[in-house]
C-alpha positions as CSV (number, residue, x, y, z in Angstrom):
1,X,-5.9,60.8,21.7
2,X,-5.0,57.2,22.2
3,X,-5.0,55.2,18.9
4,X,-4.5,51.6,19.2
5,X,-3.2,49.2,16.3
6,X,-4.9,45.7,16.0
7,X,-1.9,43.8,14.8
8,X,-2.8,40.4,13.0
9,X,-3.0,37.2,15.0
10,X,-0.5,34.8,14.0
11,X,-2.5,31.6,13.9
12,X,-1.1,29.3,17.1
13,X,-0.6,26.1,14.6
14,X,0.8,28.0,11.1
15,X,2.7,25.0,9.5
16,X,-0.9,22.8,10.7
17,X,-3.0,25.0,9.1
18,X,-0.9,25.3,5.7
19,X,-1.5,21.8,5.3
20,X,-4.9,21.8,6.0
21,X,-5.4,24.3,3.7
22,X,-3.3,22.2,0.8
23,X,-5.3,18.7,2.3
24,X,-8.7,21.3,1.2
25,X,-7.6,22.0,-1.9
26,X,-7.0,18.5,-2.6
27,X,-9.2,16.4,-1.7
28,X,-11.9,19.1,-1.0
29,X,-13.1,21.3,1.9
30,X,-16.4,18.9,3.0
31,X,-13.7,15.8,2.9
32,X,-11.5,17.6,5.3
33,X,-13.6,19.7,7.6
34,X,-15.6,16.4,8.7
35,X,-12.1,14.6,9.4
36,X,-11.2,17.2,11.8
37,X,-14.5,17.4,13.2
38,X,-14.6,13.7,14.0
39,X,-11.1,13.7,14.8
40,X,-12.3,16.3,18.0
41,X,-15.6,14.6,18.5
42,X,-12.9,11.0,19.6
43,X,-12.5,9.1,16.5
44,X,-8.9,8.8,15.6
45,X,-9.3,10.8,12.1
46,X,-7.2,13.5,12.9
47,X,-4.8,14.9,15.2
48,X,-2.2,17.6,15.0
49,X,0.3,19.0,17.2
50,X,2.6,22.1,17.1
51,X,3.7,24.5,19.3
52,X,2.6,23.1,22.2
53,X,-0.5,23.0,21.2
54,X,-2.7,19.4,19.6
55,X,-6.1,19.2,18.1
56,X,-8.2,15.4,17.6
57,X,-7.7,12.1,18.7
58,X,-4.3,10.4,18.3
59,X,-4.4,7.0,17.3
60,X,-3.2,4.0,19.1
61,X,0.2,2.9,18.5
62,X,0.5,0.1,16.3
63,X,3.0,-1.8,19.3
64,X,5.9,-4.0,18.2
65,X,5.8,-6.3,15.3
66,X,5.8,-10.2,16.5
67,X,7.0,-12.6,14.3
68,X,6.2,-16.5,14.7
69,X,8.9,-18.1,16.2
70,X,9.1,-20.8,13.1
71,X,9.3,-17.7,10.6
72,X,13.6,-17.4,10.6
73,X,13.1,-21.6,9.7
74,X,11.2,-21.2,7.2
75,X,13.1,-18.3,5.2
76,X,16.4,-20.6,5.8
77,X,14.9,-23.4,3.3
């Protein structure tokens, strides 16, 4: 007789999910679960990557920080 073994799953995102799980505990598991559900619905609320693997919506990147031309005069007063 052939006997197979269901081994457990590792989960595809471990160190993701850790935090999640201490982000739940927290701040509470409604609080969370609608972040990441908004985050996959398109709203830049959350977004993970490990592994190769991402979940959410990134959000835009801030871009480069312009300062006003006359703001290195001023500071020299």
């Amino acid at each position: 007789m052939d006997m197979r073994v269901n081994k457990p799953v590792s989960h595809p995102m471990p160190e993701i999910a850790a935090f999640v799980a201490a982000l739940k505990s927290a701040f509470g598991e409604r609080e969370i679960d609608e972040a990441i559900r908004r985050g996959k619905a398109g709203e830049p609320t959350f977004y993970a990557c490990e592994n190769g693997r991402s979940v959410g919506t990134a959000s835009s990147p801030a871009g480069p920080v312009r300062e006003h031309p006359r703001a290195a005069a001023n500071d020299a007063r």
